[in-house]
N, C-alpha and C positions, 0 to 999 in steps of 0.2 A: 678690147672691151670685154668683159665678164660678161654680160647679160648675154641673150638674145635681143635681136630687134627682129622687128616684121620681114627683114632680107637678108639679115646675118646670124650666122652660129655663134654664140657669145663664146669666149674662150672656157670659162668653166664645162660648158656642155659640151665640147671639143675633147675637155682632159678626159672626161666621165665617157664616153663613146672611145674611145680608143683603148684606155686603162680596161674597161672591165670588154671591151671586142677579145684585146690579148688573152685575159683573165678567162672570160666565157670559152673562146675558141680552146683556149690550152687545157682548161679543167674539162672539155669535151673529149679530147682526146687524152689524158692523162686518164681521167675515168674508163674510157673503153682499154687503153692500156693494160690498168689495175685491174678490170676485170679481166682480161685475157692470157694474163701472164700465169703460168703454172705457181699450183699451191707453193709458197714458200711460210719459212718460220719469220720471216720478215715483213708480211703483208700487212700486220697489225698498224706498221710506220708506213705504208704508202698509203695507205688507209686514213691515217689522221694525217698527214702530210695536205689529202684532198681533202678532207673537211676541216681543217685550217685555213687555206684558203677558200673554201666553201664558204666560209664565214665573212670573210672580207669579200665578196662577191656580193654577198645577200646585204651588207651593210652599204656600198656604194651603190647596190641598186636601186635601194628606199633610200639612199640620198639623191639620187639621178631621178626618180621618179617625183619626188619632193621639189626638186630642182624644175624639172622642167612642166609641175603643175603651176608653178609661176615664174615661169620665162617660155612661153607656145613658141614650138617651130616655127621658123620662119616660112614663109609663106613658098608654095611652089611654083614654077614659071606661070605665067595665064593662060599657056596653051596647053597644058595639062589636062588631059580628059576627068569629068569627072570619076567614073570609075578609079582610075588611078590615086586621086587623091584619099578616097573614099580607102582606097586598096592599102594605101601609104600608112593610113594614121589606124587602121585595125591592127596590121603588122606590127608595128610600133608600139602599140598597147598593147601585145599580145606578145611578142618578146620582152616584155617587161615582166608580164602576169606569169608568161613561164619557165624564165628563169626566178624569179623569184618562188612562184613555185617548187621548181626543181632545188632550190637553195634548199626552202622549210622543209620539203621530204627527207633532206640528207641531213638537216640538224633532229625531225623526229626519229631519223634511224642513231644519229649518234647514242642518244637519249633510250634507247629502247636496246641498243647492241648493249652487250657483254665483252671484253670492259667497252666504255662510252669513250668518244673521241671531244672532249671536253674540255681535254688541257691544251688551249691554245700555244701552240711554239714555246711550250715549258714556260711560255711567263705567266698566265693566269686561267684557273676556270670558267669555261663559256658555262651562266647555265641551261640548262636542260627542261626542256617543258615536256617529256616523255618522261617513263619512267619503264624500268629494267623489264622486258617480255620478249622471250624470244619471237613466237608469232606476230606481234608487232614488228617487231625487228627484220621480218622476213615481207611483211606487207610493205613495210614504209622504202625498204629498200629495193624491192620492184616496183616498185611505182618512181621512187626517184629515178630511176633505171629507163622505164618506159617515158615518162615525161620527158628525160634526159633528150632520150630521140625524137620527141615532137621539135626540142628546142635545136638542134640537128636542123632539122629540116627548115625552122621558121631562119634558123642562121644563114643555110643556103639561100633562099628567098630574097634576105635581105641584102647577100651578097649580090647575087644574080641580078635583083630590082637597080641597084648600085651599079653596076657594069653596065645594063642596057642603058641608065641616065646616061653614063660614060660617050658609049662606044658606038650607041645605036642614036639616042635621042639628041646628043651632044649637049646636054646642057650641062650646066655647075650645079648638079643637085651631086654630085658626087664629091667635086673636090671642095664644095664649100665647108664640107668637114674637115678638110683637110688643111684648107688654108684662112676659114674665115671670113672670105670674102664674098660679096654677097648671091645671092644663089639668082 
């Protein structure tokens, strides 16, 4: 089934939670990488390398987010504290808001860097809603940077939340991502 229902992960929101988990998790540490590696004359290419797929990150996630304003999680067990639920759907909204976040600071720093990281994988121009300033370019890219680490941690979180469903509270809120089946 595609959709969501009230007790199941529709299979599209299954593909969208795992593609952009991989996505998210790899462009986190691919970025701490890129910034940690000594200066080279080749930076320029890891650099749009990650704001290429910055791009497609930031597009499946306003598609995910679009998605699942009309398909709601499925409901969680009923012995669920309220707090928890409460706790469940801030996170969830709030890994949304900051990767997406973190996406737009790294498209206003493309836009604002010298040269701009624009030419998506040599096949066409993303365009640009910044325009060429170095001091922009130094703000947008600390802040994507910092942000970067809030979504760090909201990632932890959501792993962590995910493991105790697992391991501690034994329900299927974990594997019904996984397998679709009702939580």
């Amino acid at each position: 089934m595609l959709k969501n229902t009230t007790s199941h992960w529709g299979a599209l929101a299954r593909i969208f939670h795992w593609t952009l988990a991989v996505l998210v998790i790899g462009m986190l540490a691919y970025g701490w990488w890129m910034n940690h590696i000594p200066a080279r004359a080749d930076k320029l290419f890891y650099r749009s390398i990650h704001a290429d797929i910055g791009y497609v990150v930031l597009l499946l996630m306003l598609l995910r987010v679009f998605w699942r304003a009309l398909n709601p999680a499925p409901a969680l067990p009923a012995d669920t504290p309220a707090w928890q639920r409460l706790a469940a759907h801030v996170s969830h909204w709030a890994l949304y808001a900051v990767t997406i976040t973190v996406a737009l600071l790294g498209w206003a720093h493309s836009g604002a860097h010298k040269p701009d990281y624009a030419d998506w994988f040599g096949l066409f121009r993303v365009p640009q809603f910044t325009s060429e300033n170095r001091d922009a370019s130094r703000f947008f890219e600390h802040w994507h940077i910092y942000i970067a680490y809030v979504l760090m941690g909201l990632v932890a979180i959501h792993i962590l939340a995910a493991l105790y469903h697992h391991f501690i509270r034994r329900d299927r809120v974990m594997t019904a991502m996984i397998d679709g089946r009702p939580v």
